[in-house]
Every structure is written in structure tokens, then in C-alpha cells.
Backbone as CSV, one residue per row, in Angstrom:
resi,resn,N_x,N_y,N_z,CA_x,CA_y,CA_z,C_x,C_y,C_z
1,UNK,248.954,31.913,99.811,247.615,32.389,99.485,247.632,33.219,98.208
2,UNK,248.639,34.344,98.268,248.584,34.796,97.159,249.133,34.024,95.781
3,UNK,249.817,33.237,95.762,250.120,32.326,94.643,248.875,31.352,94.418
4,UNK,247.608,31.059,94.721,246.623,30.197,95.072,245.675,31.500,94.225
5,UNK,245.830,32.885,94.676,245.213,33.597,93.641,245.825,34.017,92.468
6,UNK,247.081,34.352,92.146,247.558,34.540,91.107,247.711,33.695,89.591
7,UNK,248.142,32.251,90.198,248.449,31.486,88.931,246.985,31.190,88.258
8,UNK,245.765,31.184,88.764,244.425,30.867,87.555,244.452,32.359,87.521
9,UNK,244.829,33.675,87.704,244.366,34.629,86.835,246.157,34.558,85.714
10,UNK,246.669,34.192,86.007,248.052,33.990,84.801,247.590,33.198,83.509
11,UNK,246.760,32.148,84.667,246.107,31.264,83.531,245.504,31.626,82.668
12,UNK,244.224,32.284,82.965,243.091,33.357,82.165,243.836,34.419,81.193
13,UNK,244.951,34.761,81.411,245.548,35.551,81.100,246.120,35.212,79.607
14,UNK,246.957,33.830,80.181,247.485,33.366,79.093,246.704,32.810,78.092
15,UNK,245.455,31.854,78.624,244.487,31.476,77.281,244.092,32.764,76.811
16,UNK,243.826,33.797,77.188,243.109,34.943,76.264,244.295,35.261,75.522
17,UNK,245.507,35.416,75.735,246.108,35.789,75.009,246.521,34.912,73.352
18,UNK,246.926,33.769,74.148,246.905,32.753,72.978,246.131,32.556,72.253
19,UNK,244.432,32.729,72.649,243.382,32.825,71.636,243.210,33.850,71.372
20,UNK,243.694,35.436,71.372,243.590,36.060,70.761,244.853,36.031,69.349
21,UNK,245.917,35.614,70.131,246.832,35.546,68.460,246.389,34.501,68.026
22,UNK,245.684,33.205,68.311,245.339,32.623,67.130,244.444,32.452,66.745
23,UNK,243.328,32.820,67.260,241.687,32.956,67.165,241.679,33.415,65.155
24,UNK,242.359,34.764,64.979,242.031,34.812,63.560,242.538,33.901,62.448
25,UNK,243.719,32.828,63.035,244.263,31.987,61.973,242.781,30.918,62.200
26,UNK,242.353,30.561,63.426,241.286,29.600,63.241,239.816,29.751,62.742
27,UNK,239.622,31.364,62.061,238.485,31.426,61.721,238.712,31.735,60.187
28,UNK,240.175,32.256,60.014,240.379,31.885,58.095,240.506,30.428,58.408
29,UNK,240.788,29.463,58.823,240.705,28.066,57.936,239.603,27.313,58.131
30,UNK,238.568,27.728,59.385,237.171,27.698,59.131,236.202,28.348,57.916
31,UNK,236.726,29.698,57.511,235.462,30.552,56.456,236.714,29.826,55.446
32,UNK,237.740,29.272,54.923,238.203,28.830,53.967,237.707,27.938,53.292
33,UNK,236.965,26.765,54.183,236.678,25.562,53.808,234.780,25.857,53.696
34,UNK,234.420,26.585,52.484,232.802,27.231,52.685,232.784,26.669,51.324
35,UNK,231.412,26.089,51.099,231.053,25.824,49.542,231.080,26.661,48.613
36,UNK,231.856,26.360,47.230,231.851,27.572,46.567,231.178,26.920,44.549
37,UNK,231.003,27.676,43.763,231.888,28.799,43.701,230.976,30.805,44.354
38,UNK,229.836,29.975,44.544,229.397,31.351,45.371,229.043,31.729,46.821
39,UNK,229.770,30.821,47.329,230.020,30.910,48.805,231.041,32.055,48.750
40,UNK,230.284,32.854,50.298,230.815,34.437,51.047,231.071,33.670,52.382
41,UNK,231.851,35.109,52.934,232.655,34.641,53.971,231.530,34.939,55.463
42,UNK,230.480,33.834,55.319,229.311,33.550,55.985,229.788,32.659,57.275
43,UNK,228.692,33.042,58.366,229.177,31.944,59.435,228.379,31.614,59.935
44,UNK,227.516,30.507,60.676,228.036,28.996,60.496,227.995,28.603,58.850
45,UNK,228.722,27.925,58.842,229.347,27.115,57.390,228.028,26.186,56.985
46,UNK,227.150,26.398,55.876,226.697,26.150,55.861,226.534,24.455,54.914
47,UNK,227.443,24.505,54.218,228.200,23.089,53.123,230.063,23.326,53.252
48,UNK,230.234,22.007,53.981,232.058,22.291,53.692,232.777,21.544,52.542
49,UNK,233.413,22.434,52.293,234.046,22.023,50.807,235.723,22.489,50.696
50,UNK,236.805,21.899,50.236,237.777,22.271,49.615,237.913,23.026,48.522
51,UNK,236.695,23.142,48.002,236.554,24.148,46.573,238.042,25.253,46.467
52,UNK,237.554,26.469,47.577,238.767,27.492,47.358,240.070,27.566,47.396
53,UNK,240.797,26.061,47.930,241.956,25.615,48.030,242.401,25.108,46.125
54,UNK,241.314,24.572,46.262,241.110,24.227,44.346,241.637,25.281,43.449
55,UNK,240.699,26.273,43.466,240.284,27.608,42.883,241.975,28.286,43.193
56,UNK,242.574,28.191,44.072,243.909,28.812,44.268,244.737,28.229,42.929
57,UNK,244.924,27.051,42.981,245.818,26.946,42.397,244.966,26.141,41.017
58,UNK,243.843,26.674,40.417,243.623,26.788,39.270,242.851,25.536,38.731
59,UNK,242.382,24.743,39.548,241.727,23.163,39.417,240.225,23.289,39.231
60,UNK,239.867,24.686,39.334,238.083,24.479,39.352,237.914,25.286,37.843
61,UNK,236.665,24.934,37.454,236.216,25.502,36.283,236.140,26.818,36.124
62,UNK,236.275,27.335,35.019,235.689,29.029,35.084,234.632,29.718,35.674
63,UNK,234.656,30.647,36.200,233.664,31.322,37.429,233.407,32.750,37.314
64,UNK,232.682,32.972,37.897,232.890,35.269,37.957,234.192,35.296,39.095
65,UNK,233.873,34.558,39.661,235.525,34.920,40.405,236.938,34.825,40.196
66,UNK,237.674,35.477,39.557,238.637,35.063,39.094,239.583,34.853,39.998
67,UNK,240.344,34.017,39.671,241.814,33.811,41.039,242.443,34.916,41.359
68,UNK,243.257,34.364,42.549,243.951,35.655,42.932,244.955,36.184,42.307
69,UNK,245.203,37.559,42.124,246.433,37.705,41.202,247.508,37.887,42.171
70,UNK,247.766,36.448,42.664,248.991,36.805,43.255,250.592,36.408,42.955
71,UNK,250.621,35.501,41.938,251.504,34.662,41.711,252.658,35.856,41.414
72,UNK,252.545,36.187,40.515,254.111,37.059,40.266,254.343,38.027,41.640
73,UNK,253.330,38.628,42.394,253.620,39.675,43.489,254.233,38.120,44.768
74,UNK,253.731,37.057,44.946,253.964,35.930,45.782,256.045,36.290,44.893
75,UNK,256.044,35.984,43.819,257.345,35.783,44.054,258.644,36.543,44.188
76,UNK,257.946,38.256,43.535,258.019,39.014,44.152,258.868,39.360,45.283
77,UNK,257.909,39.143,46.336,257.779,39.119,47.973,258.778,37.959,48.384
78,UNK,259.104,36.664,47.863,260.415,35.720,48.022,261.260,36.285,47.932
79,UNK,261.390,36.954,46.744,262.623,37.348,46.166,263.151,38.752,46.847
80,UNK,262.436,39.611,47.400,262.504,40.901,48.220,262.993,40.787,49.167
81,UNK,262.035,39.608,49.904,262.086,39.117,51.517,263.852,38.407,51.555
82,UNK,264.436,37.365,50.255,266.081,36.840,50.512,266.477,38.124,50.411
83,UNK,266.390,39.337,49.434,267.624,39.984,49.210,267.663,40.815,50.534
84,UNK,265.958,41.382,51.118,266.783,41.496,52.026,267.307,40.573,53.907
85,UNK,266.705,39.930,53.817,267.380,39.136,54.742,268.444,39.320,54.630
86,UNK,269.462,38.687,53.044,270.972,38.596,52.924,271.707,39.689,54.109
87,UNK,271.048,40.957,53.032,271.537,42.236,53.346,271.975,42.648,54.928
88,UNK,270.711,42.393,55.406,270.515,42.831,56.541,270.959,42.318,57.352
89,UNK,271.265,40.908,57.204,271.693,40.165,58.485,273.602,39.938,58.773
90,UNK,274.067,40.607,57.281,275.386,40.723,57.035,275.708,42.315,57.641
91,UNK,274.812,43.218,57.115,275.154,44.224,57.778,275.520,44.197,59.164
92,UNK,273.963,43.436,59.772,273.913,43.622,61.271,275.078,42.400,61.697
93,UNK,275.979,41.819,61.440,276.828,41.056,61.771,277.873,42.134,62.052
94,UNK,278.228,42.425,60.465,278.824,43.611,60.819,279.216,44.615,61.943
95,UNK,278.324,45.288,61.752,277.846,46.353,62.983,278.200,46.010,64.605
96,UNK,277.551,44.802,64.335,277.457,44.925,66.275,279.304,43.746,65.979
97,UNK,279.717,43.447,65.343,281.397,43.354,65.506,282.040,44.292,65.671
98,UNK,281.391,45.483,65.191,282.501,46.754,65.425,281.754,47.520,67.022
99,UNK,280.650,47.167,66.861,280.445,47.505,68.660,281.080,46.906,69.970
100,UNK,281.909,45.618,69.861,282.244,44.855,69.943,283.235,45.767,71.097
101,UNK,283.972,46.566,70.675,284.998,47.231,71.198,284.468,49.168,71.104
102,UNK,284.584,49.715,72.595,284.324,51.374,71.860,285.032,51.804,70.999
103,UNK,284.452,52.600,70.802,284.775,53.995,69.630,284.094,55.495,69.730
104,UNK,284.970,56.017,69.549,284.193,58.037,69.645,282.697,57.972,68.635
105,UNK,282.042,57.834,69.416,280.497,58.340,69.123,279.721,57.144,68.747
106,UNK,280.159,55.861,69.606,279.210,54.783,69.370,278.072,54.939,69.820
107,UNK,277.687,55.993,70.706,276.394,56.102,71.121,275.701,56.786,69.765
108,UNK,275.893,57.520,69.618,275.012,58.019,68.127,274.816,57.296,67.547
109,UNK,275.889,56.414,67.168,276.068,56.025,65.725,274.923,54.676,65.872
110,UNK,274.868,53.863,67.498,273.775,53.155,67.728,272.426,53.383,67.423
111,UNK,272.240,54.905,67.809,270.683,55.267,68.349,270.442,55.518,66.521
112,UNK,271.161,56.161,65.908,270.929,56.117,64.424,270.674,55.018,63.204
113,UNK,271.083,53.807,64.344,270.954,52.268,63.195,269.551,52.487,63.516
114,UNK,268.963,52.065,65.261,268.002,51.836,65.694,266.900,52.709,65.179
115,UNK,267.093,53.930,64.653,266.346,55.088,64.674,265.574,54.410,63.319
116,UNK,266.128,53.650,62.311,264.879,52.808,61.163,264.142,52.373,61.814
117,UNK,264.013,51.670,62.704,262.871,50.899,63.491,261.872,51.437,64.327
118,UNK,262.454,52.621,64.481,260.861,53.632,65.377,260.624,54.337,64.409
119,UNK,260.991,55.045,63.223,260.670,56.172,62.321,259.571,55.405,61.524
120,UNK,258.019,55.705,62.007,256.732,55.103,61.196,256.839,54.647,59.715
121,UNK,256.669,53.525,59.215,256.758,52.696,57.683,256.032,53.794,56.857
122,UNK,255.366,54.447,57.057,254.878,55.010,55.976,255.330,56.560,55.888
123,UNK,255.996,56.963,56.782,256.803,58.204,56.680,258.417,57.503,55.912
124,UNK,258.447,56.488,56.746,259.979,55.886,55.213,259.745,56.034,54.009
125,UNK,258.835,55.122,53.409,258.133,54.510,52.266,257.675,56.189,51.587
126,UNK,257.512,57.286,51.918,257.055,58.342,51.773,258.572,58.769,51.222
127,UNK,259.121,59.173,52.520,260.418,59.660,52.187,261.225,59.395,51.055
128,UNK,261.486,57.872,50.926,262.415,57.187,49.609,261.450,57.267,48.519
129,UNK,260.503,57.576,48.462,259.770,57.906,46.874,259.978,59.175,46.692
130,UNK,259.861,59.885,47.489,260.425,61.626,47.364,261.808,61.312,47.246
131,UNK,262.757,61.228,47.943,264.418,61.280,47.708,264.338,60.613,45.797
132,UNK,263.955,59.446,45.876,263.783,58.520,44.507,263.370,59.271,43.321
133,UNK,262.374,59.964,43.337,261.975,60.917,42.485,262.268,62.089,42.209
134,UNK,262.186,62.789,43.433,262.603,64.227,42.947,263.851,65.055,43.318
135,UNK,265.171,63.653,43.896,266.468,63.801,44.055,267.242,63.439,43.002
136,UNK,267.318,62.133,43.222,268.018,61.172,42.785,267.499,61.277,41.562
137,UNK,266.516,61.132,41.029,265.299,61.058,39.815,265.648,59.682,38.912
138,UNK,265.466,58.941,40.085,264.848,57.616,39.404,263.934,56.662,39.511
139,UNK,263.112,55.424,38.705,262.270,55.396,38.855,261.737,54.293,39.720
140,UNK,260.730,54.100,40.796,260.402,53.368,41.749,260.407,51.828,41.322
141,UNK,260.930,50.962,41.913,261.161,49.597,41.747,260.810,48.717,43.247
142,UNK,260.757,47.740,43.194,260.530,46.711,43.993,262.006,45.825,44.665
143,UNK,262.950,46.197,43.497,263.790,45.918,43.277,265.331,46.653,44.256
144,UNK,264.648,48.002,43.859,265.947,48.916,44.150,265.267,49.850,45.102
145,UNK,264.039,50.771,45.073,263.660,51.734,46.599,262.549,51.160,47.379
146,UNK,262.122,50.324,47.240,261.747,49.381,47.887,262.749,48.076,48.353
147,UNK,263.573,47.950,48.330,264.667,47.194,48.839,265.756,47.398,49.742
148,UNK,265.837,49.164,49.326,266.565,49.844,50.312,265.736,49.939,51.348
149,UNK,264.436,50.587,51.463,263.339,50.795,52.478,262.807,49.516,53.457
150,UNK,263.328,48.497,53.174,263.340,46.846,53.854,264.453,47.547,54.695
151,UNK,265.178,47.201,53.965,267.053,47.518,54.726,266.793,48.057,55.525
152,UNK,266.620,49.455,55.370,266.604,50.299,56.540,265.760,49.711,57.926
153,UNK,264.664,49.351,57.515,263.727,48.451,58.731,264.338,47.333,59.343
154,UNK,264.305,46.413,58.554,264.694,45.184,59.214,266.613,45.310,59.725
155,UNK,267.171,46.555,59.323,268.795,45.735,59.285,269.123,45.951,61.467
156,UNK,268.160,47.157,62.235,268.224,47.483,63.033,267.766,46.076,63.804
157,UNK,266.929,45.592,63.625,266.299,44.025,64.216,267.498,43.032,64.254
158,UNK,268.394,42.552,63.018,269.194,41.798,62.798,270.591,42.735,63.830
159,UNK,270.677,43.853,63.445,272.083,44.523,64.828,271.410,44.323,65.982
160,UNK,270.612,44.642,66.532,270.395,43.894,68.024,270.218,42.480,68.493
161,UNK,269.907,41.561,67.516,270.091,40.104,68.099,271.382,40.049,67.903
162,UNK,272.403,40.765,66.970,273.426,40.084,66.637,274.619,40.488,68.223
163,UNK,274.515,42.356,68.193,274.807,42.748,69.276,274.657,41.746,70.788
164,UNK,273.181,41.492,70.936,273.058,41.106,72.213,273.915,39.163,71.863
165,UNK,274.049,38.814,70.872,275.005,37.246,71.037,275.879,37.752,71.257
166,UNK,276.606,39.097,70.748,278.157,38.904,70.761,278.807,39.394,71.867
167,UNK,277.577,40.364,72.816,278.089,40.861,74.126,278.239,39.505,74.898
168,UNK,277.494,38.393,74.617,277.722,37.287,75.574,279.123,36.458,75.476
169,UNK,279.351,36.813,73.839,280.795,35.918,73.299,281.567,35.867,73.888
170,UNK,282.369,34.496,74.172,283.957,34.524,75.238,284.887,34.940,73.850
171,UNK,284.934,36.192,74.177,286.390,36.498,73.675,287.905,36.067,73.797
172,UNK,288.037,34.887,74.596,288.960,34.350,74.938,289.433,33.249,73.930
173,UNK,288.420,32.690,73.327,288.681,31.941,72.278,288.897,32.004,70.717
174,UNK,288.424,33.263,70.681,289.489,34.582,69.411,290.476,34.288,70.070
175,UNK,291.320,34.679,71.232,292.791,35.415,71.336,293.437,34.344,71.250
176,UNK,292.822,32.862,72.181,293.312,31.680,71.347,294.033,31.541,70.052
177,UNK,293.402,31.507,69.287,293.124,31.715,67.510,294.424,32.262,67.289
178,UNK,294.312,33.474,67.730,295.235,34.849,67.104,296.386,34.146,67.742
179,UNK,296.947,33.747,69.151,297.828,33.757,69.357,298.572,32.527,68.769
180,UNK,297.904,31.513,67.726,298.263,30.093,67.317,298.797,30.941,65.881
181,UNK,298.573,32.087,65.796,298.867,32.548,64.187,297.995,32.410,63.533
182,UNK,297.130,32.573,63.518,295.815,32.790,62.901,295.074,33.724,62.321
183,UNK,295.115,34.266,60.935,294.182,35.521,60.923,293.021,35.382,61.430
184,UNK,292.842,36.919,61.436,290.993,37.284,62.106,290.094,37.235,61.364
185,UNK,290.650,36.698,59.619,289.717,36.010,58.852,289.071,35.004,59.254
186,UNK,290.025,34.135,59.175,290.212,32.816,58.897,289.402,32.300,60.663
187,UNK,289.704,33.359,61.303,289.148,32.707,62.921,287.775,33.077,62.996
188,UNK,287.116,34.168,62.234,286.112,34.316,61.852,285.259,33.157,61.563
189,UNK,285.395,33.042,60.153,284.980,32.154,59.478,285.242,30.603,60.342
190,UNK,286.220,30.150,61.048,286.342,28.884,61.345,285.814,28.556,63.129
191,UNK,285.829,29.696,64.126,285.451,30.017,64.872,284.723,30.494,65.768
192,UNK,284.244,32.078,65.029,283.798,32.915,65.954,282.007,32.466,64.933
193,UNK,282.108,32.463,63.653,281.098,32.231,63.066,280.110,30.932,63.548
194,UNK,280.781,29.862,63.229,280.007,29.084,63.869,279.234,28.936,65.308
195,UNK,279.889,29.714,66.290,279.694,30.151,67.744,278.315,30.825,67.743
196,UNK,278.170,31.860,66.386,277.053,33.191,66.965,276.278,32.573,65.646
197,UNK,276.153,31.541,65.162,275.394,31.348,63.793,274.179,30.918,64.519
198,UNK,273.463,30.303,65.804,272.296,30.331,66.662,271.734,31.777,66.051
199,UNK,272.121,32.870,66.067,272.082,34.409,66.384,271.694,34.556,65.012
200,UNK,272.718,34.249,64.058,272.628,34.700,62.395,270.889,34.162,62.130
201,UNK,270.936,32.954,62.659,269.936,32.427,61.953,268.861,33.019,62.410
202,UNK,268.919,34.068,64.325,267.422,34.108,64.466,267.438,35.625,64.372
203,UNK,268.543,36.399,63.469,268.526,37.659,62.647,268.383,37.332,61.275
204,UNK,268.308,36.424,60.505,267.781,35.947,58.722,266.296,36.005,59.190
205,UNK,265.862,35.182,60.287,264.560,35.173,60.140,263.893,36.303,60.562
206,UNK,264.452,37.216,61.388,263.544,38.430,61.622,263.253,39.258,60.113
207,UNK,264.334,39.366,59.950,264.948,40.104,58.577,263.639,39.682,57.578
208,UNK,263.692,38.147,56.884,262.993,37.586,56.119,261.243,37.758,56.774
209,UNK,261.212,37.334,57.529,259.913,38.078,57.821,259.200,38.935,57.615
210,UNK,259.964,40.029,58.458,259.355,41.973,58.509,259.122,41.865,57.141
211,UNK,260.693,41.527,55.948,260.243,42.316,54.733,259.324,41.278,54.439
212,UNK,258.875,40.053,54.197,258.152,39.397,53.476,256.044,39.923,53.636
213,UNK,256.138,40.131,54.624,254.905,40.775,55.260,254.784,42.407,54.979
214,UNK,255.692,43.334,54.948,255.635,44.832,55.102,255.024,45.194,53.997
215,UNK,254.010,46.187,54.586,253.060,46.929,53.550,253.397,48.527,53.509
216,UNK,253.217,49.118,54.778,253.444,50.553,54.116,254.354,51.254,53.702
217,UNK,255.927,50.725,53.984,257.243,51.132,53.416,257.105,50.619,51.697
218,UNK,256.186,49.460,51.798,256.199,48.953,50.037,255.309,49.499,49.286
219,UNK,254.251,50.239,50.060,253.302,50.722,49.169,253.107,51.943,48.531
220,UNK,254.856,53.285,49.344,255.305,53.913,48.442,256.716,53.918,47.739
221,UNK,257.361,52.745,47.911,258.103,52.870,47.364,258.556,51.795,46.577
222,UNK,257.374,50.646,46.382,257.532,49.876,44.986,257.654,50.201,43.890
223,UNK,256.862,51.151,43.303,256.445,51.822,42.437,255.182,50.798,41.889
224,UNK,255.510,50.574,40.179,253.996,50.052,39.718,253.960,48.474,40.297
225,UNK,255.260,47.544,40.362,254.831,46.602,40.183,254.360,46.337,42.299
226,UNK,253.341,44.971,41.881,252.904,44.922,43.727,254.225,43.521,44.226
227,UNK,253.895,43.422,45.806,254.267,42.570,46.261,253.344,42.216,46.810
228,UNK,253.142,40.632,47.493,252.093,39.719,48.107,251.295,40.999,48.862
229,UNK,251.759,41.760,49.903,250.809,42.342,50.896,250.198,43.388,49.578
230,UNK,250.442,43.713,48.594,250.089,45.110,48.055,249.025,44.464,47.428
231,UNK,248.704,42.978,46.595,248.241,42.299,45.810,247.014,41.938,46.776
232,UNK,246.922,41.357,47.946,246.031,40.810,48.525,245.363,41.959,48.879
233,UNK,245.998,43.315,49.277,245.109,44.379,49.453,244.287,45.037,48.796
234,UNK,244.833,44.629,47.258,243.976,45.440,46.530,242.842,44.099,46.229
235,UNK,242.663,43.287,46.342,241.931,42.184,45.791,240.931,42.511,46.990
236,UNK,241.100,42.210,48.641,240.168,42.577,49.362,239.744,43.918,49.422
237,UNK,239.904,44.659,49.318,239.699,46.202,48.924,238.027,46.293,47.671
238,UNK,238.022,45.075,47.117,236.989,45.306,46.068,235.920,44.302,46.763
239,UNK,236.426,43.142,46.507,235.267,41.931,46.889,235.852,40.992,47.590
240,UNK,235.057,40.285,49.078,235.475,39.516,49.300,235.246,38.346,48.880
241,UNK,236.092,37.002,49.049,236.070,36.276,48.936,236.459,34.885,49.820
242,UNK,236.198,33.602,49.950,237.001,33.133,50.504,238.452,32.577,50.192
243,UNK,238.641,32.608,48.721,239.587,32.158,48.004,241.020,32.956,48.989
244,UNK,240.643,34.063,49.164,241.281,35.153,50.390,241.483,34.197,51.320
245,UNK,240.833,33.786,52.209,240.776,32.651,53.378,242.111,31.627,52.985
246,UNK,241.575,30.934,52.372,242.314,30.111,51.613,243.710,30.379,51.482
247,UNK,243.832,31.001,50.626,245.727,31.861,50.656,245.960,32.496,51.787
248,UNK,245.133,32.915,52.731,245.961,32.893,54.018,245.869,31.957,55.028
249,UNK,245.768,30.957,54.702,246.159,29.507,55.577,247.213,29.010,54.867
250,UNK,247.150,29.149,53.520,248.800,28.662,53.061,249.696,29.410,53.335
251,UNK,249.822,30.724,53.395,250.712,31.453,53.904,251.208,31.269,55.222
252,UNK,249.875,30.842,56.126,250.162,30.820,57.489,251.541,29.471,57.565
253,UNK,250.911,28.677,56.815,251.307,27.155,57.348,252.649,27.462,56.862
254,UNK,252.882,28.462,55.802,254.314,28.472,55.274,254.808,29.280,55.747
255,UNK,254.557,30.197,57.083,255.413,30.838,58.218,255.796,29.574,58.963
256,UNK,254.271,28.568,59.448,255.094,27.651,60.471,255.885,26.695,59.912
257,UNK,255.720,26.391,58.633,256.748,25.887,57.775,258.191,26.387,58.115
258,UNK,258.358,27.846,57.771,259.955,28.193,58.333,260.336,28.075,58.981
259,UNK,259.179,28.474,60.342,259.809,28.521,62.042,260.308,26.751,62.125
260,UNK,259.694,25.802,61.428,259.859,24.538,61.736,261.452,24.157,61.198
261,UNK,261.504,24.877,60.009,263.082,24.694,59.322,263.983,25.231,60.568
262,UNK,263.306,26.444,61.255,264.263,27.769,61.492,264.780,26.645,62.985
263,UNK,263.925,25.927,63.543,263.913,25.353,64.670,265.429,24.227,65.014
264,UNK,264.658,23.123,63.277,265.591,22.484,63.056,266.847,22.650,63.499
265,UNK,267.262,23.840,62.132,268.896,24.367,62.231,269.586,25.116,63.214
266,UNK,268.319,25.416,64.038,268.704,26.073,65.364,269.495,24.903,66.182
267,UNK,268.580,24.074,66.548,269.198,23.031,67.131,270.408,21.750,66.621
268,UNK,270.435,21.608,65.495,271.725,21.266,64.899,272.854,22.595,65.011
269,UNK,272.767,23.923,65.539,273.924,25.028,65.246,274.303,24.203,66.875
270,UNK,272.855,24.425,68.048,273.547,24.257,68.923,274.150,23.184,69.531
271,UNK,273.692,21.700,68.858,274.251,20.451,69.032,275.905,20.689,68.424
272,UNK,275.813,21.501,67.538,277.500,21.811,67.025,278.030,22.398,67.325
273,UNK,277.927,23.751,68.414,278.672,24.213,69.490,278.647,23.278,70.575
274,UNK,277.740,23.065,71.340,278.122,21.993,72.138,279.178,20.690,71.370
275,UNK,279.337,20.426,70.789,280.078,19.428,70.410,281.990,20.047,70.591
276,UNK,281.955,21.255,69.994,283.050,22.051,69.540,283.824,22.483,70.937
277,UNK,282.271,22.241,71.849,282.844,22.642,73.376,283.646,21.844,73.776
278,UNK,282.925,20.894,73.906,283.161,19.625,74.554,284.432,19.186,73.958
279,UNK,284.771,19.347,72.740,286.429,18.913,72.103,287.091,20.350,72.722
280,UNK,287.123,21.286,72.979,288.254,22.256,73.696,288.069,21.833,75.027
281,UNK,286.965,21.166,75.841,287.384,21.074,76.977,288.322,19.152,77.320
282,UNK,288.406,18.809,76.300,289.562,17.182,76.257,290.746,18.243,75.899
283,UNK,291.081,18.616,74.698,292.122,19.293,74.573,292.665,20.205,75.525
């Protein structure tokens, strides 16, 4: 009886939820597709048109609206979002290898990685423009205190997925390794890597994410030049538009774009551990 009442309120539960995370991607690619060039972000649609998809990438005639200035902050935000992925997801490899085994004061030294990830983005982003300026005294970049201020965020995300693969790791197949004469390079790299690279890949993508999206750690400590979130803010901040709409359905599609890559190589890592299994268990 009670399962007869529970699963349609799970149900209810779950469509509201799902239409609430995607309800706003389906009403930018509805107000996206609005006649322009002086169509507002009006509803019901009153003429549908591709116009602002146009207007993005520079195909419609001259207008009072000028395009978005996003292109250099768009690459920007690529280029921010790899360095720090790299960073972060090597660190956090790092890290949770040396958690791997205790040590005097691994509890601190944990709660202190983690401690970037609860300390509010805009008390960071605050902080490293003060340290940046009136310590260190140098000058705000996108590049360099805004890059560190990623790090610090995302590298705590990448040590806990990496942590929670490697607590699962059979360590038995290191000692293998070692006992054939093997460095702990070389078993690394030929072994233990390929095993937790499921893990690497779904710590690159947290990593690449957070920073590719993060606004208030970037918005004090870029300095002058913007990245994508700083650029689109200041553009909606004045006038809207739908051209706005528009660039965020390409953006969207080029998150599910990654997750679709991220999926891929997920499942080729694990068709290649399973494979790797399956040859130690003939041998």
C-alpha cells in the first residue's frame, strides 16, 4: 500500500525536478528563435526566425545592436578553464596518492585542501586581489590571480573523486608490479594509471567546468581583461537582448557536447580495464 502511494509522489517529484533544471534551457532556445533585428525577449513568439543565431556569428547586416563582445573573453575562458583543469586534476591525483597511506596530520592537511571549496568565491576572489596587490604587488591577470583562484576551487573537487577511486584500488596489483622489478614509475604510468583514468577523466571535467563557468572568484581577481561569465554580465547588465538567448544555447549544447565526449572516453577507459582484467585473469 505504501509503495502504491509513494512511487507517483517520486514521480511528481522527479518531473518537477527535471523541469525545473531544464525548464530555463527550454525557454532560452524558445525566446532565441524571436524575429529580429528588434525583437525583445517577449513571450508568445510572435514571428520565428534564426536571425540571432545569424547576428552571433556576424551574418546579418548592421543594426543598433551590436554583437556580443564575447569572442576574445569566450577564449579566454577555454584557455583558463584547460590550464586549470591540467592543474588541478594532477594535483588532485597527487594528493589523494599520498592519502593513500597515513601520515602525522592527514586529517588537517585534508580538511585544508577541502577548506577552498566551502570558503565563499567572492571572499577568495577578494582575498587574492588584496594578497596580489597590496602583498605581493602585482598586477591582476586572468592569467596568473585568477588562475590561481580556479586552483584553489576546483583542485579540492578533483582530490575527492580522485581519493574516493583510489580508496577502492586493489593494491595488490601494484605489489605485483613491484615484486616483477618494476619501478613505481613505470607501474604508475603502465598500471595503476590506466586503472583510475575512469576517475581522471571525471576530475578534468569537474575541474574544466567550475572554472569555465565561475564568476565571483573571476570578477576580483581577473583584473581588466573579462572572461565569458564577466562579458555576458556586463552585456546583460545594460540591455537585453535575444542575441543573449542565442549564445546561451550554444554554450549549452557545448556543455552537452563535452559530457557526450566525456561519456565516450569514459566508456572506452572502462571497456580497457575490463579488457586488462580479463588478460590477468587467463594469465
Amino acid at each position: 500500500m505504501e509503495s502504491k502511494v509513494l512511487k507517483p509522489i517520486l514521480a511528481v517529484y522527479v518531473g518537477l525536478f527535471i523541469l525545473f533544471l531544464y525548464g530555463p534551457f527550454i525557454v532560452l532556445g524558445i525566446l532565441s528563435f524571436q524575429q529580429g533585428p528588434e525583437g525583445g525577449p517577449q513571450f508568445p513568439i510572435i514571428s520565428w526566425s534564426t536571425y540571432w543565431y545569424q547576428h552571433l556569428f556576424g551574418l546579418t547586416p548592421p543594426s543598433r545592436i551590436a554583437p556580443l563582445p564575447v569572442g576574445e573573453a569566450l577564449i579566454r575562458s577555454l584557455v583558463l578553464a584547460f590550464m586549470t583543469m591540467v592543474t588541478a586534476t594532477v594535483l588532485g591525483v597527487m594528493a589523494a596518492q599520498a592519502f593513500r597511506k597515513r601520515f602525522r596530520g592527514a586529517g588537517i592537511v585534508f580538511y585544508l585542501i577541502v577548506l577552498g571549496m566551502m570558503v565563499p568565491g567572492v571572499l577568495t576572489g577578494l582575498g587574492t586581489s588584496l594578497l596580489a596587490n597590496n602583498v605581493v604587488g602585482i598586477e591582476r591577470h586572468w592569467w596568473s590571480t585568477a588562475f590561481l583562484a580556479h586552483v584553489v576551487y576546483t583542485f579540492p573537487f578533483a582530490f575527492l573523486v580522485m581519493l574516493a577511486i583510489l580508496n577502492r584500488f586493489d593494491g595488490s596489483v601494484e605489489e605485483a608490479s613491484w615484486s616483477l622489478g618494476v619501478s613505481p614509475i613505470t607501474t604508475f604510468r603502465k598500471v595503476t594509471f590506466p586503472l583510475i583514468f575512469p576517475g581522471v577523466l571525471s576530475a578534468m571535467l569537474f575541474a574544466f567546468t567550475l572554472s569555465f563557468d565561475e564568476f565571483p572568484r573571476t570578477l576580483f581577481a581577473s583584473g581588466r581583461d573579462q572572461t565569458l561569465p564577466l562579458a555576458i554580465y556586463g552585456t546583460f547588465s545594460v540591455e537585453i537582448h535575444p542575441n543573449i538567448f542565442a549564445f546561451g544555447v550554444m554554450t549549452t549544447l557545448f556543455s552537452f557536447a563535452l559530457l557526450s565526449v566525456y561519456g565516450i572516453l569514459m566508456a572506452l577507459s572502462v571497456r580497457r580495464a575490463k579488457k586488462m582484467a580479463m588478460q590477468e585473469d587467463i594469465a
